[in-house]
C-alpha positions as CSV (number, residue, x, y, z in Angstrom):
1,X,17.7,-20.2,12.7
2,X,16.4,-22.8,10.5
3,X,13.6,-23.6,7.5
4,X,10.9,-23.9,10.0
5,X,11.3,-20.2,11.4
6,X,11.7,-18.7,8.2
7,X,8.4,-20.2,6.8
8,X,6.5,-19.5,10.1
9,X,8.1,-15.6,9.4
10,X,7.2,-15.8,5.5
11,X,3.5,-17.4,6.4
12,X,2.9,-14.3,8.9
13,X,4.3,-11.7,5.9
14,X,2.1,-13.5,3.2
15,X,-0.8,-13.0,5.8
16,X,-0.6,-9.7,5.8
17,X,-0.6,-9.2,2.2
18,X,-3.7,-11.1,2.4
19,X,-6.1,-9.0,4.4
20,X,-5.1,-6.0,2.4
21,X,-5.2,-7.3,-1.2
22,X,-7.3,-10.3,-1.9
23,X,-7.3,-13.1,-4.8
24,X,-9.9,-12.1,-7.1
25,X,-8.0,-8.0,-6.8
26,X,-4.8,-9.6,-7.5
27,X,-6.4,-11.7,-10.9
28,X,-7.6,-8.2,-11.6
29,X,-4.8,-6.8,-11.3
30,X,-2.1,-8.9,-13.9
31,X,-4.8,-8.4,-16.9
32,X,-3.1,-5.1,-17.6
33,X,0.2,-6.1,-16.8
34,X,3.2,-6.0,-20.0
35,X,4.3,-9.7,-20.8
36,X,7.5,-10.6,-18.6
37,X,10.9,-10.4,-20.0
38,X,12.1,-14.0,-20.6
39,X,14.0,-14.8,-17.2
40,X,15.0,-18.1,-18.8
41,X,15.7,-16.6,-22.6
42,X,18.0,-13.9,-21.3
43,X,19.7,-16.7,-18.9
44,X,20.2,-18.9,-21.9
45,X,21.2,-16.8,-24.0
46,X,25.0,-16.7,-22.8
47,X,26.9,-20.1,-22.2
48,X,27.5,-19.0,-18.5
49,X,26.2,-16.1,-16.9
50,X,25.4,-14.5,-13.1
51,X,22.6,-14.4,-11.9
52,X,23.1,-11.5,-9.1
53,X,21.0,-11.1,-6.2
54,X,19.5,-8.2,-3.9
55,X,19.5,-8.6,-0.4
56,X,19.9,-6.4,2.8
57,X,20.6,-9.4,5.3
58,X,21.3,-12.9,5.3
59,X,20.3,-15.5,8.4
60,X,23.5,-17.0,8.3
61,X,26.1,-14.3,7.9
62,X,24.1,-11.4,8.6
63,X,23.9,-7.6,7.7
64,X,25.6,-7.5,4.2
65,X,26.0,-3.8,3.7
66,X,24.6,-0.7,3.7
67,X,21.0,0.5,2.7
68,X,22.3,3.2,0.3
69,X,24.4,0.5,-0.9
70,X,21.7,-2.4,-1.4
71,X,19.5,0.1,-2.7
72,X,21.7,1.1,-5.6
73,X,23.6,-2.2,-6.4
74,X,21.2,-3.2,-9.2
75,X,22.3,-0.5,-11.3
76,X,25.6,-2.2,-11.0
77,X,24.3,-6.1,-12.3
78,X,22.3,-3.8,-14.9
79,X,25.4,-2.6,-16.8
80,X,27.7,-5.4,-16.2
81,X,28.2,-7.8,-19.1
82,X,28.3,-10.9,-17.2
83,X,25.0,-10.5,-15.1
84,X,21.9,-11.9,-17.3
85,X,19.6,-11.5,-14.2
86,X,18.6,-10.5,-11.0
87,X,17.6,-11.7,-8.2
88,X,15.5,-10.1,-5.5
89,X,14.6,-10.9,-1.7
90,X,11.2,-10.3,-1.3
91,X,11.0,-11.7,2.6
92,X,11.7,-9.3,5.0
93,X,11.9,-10.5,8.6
94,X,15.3,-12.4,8.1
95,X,16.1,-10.8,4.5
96,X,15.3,-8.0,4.9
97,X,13.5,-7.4,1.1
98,X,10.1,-6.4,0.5
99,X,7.6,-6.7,-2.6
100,X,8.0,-2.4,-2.8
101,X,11.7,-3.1,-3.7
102,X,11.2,-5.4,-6.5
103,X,8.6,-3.3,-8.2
104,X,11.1,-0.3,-7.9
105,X,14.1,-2.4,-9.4
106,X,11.8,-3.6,-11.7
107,X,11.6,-0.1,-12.9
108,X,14.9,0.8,-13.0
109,X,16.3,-2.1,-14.4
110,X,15.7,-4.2,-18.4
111,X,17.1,-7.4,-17.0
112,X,14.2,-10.0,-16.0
113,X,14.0,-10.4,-11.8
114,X,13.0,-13.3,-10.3
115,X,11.3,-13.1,-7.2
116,X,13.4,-15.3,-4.0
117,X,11.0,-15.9,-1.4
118,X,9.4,-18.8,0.2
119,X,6.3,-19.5,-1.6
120,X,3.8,-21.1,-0.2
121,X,0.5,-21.2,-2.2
122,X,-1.6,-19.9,-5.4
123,X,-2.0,-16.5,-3.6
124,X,2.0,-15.8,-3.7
125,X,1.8,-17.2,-7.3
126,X,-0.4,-14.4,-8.5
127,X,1.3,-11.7,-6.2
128,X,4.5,-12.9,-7.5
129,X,2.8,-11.9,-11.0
130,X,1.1,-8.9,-9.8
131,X,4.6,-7.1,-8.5
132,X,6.2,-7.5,-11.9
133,X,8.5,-10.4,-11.3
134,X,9.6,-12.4,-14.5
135,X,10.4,-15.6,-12.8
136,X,9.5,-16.9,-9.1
137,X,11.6,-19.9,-6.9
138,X,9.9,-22.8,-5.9
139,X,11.8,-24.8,-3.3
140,X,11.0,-28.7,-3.3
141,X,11.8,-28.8,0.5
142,X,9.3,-26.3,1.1
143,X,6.3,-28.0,-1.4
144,X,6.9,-31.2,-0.6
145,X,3.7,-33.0,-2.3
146,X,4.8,-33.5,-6.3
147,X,1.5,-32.7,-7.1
148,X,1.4,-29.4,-5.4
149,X,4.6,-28.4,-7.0
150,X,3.3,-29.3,-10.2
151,X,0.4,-27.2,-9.8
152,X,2.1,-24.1,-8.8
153,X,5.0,-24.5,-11.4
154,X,2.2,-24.7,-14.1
155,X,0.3,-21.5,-12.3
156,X,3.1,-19.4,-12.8
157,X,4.1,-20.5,-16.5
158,X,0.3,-20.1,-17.2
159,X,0.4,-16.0,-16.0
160,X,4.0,-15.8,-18.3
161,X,6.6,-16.2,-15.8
162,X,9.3,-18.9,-15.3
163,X,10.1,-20.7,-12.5
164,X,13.4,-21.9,-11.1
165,X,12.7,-25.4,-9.3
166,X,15.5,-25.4,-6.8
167,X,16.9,-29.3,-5.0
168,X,19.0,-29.9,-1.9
169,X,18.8,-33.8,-1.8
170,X,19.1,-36.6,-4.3
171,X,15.2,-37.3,-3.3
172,X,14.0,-34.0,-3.9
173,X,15.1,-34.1,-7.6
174,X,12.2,-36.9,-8.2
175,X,9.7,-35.0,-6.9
176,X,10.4,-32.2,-10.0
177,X,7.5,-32.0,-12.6
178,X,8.1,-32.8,-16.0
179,X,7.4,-29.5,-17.3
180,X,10.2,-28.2,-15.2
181,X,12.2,-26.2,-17.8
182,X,14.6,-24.7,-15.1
183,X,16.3,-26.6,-12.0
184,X,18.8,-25.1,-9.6
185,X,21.0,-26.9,-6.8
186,X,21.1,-25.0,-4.0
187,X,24.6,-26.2,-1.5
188,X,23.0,-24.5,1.3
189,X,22.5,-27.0,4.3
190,X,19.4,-25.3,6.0
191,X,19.9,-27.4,9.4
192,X,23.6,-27.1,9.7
193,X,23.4,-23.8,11.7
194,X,20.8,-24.4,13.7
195,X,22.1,-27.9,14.2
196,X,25.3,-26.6,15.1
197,X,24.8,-23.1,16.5
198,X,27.1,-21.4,13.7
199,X,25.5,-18.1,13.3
200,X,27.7,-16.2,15.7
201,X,30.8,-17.9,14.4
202,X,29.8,-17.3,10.9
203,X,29.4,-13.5,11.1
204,X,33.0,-13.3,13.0
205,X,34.9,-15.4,10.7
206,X,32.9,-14.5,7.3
207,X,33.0,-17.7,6.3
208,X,29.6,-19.5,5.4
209,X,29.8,-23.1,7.0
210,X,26.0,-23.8,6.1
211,X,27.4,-24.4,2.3
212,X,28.5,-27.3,0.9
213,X,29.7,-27.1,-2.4
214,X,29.7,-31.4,-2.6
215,X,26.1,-30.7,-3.5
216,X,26.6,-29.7,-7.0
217,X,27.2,-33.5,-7.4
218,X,23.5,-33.6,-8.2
219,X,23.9,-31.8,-11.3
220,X,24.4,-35.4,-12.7
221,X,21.0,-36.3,-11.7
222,X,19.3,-33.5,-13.3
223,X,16.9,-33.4,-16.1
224,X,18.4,-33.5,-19.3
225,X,17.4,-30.1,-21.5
226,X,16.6,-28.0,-18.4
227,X,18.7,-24.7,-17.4
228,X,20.9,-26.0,-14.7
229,X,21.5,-23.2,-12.0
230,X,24.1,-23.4,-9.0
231,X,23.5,-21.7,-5.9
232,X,24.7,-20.9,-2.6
233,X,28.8,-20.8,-1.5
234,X,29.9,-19.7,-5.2
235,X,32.7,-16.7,-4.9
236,X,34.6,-15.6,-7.8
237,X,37.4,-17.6,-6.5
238,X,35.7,-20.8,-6.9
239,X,33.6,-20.2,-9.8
240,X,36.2,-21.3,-12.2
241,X,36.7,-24.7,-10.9
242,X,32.7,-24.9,-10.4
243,X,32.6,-24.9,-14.0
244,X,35.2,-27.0,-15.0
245,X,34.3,-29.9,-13.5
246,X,30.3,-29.2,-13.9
247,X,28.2,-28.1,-16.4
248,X,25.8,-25.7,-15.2
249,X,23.9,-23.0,-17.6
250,X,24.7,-20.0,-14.5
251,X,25.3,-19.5,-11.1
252,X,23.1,-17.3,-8.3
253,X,25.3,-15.0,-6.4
254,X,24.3,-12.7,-3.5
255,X,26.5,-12.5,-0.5
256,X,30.0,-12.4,-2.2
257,X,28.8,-9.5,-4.4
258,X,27.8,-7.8,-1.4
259,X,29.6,-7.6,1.0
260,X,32.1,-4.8,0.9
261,X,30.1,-1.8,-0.9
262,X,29.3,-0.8,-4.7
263,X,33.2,-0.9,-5.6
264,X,33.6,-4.4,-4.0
265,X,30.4,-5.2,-6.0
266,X,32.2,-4.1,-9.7
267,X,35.2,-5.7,-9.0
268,X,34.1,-9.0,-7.9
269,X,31.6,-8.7,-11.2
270,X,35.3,-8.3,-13.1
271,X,36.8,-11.2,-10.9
272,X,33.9,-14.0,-11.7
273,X,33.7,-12.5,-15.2
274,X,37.6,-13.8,-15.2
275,X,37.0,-16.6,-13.8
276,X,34.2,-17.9,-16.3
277,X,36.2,-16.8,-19.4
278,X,39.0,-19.0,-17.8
279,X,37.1,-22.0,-17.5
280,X,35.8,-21.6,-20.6
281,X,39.1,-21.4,-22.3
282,X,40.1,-24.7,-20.6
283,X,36.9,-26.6,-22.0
């Protein structure tokens, strides 16, 4: 697996959506809409918080639990203290999400979502809006022209949602717009398994070798006054020392939170909770 399939994947999926619902129906569509909930208020609101994520599969480690028990875990981050957000996969060939799920979470939930997918253009910028999200990725190894990004990122804040800028590389942080109000480094390596053929070995040992948590390093070359969000290879028993030596607002968590069913899920809530009052209490 790697980047290139999953676009080719996403692009067919966005397709779709496409010849049933087009631009000027979608525009239509978000004038009625309520305004969004603040994904970057309710993240900023706390000095560190979760942001916890919804996903039935992962390319890299594979299925991460049950459907009953994907379908329900939201209510979980809902209630739990240290959860300001959720996140949601919305691609469904390697991900297993769909836009349907969103909307549904969206009704059962108050906490903002933010829509993880690979977007591509202005079309999944107004569907984004259209399905109720409060907050959309844009991944700067995915738009690679500045000026595309830019547009996009404004698109979105334009139609009331917020937009998590995510970086990989030292380069990629230059190609950020200045508006960007909220930036996330992401420690996944997307070539690694591909490159190196890990998938198999990653779903018998459970261990993600795609992550590298030496990538947080770029926190230092972030934008001064943005959000700063860590992503990928955090567990609760790493979280602590995450924060200690960085400085980041929150952190996205999916695959530790999920794998092992809803109980797993509130415990491991308790267990990051922990360790993010523990760091604190060393600052």
């Amino acid at each position: 697996m790697n980047l290139q399939t999953l676009l080719d994947a996403t692009r067919q999926e966005s397709e779709a959506r496409k010849a049933k619902d087009s631009l000027k129906s979608l525009k239509a569509k978000i004038k009625d809409l309520p305004p969004t909930r603040g994904f970057a208020r309710h993240v900023a609101a706390q000095p560190f918080s979760l942001i916890a994520e919804v996903k039935l599969r992962s390319p890299s480690m594979g299925t991460l639990g049950t459907v009953e028990d994907v379908s329900e875990v939201h209510k979980i981050y809902d209630q739990h203290p240290a959860v300001s957000a959720i996140s949601v996969l919305t691609q469904h060939t390697h991900f297993g999400g769909t836009p349907a799920v969103l909307r549904r979470i969206h009704r059962e939930t108050r906490k903002p979502l933010l829509r993880k997918d690979f977007i591509l253009d202005e079309y999944e910028v107004y569907y984004s809006r259209s399905i109720e999200a409060d907050a959309m990725l844009l991944m700067t190894n995915v738009i690679t022209d500045p000026a595309e990004f830019q547009a996009l990122h404004d698109l979105a804040v334009s139609l009331g949602m917020d937009v998590l800028c995510e970086v990989h590389l030292e380069e990629e942080v230059a190609r950020l717009p200045s508006t960007a109000k909220v930036v996330g480094v992401n420690s996944r390596n997307f070539a690694s398994e591909s490159r190196f053929g890990l998938s198999k070995l990653l779903r018998h040992t459970g261990k993600d070798f795609t992550t590298d948590l030496g990538a947080f390093e770029l926190f230092a070359k972030l934008p001064p006054g943005c959000l700063k969000i860590a992503e990928s290879g955090l567990n609760s028993k790493n979280i602590g020392e995450v924060l200690a030596k960085y400085g980041f607002n929150a952190a996205l968590v999916g695959t530790s939170l999920l794998r092992g069913g809803l109980e797993h899920t509130r415990e491991e809530l308790d267990r990051f909770q922990a360790g993010i009052q523990g760091a604190s209490a060393r600052a």
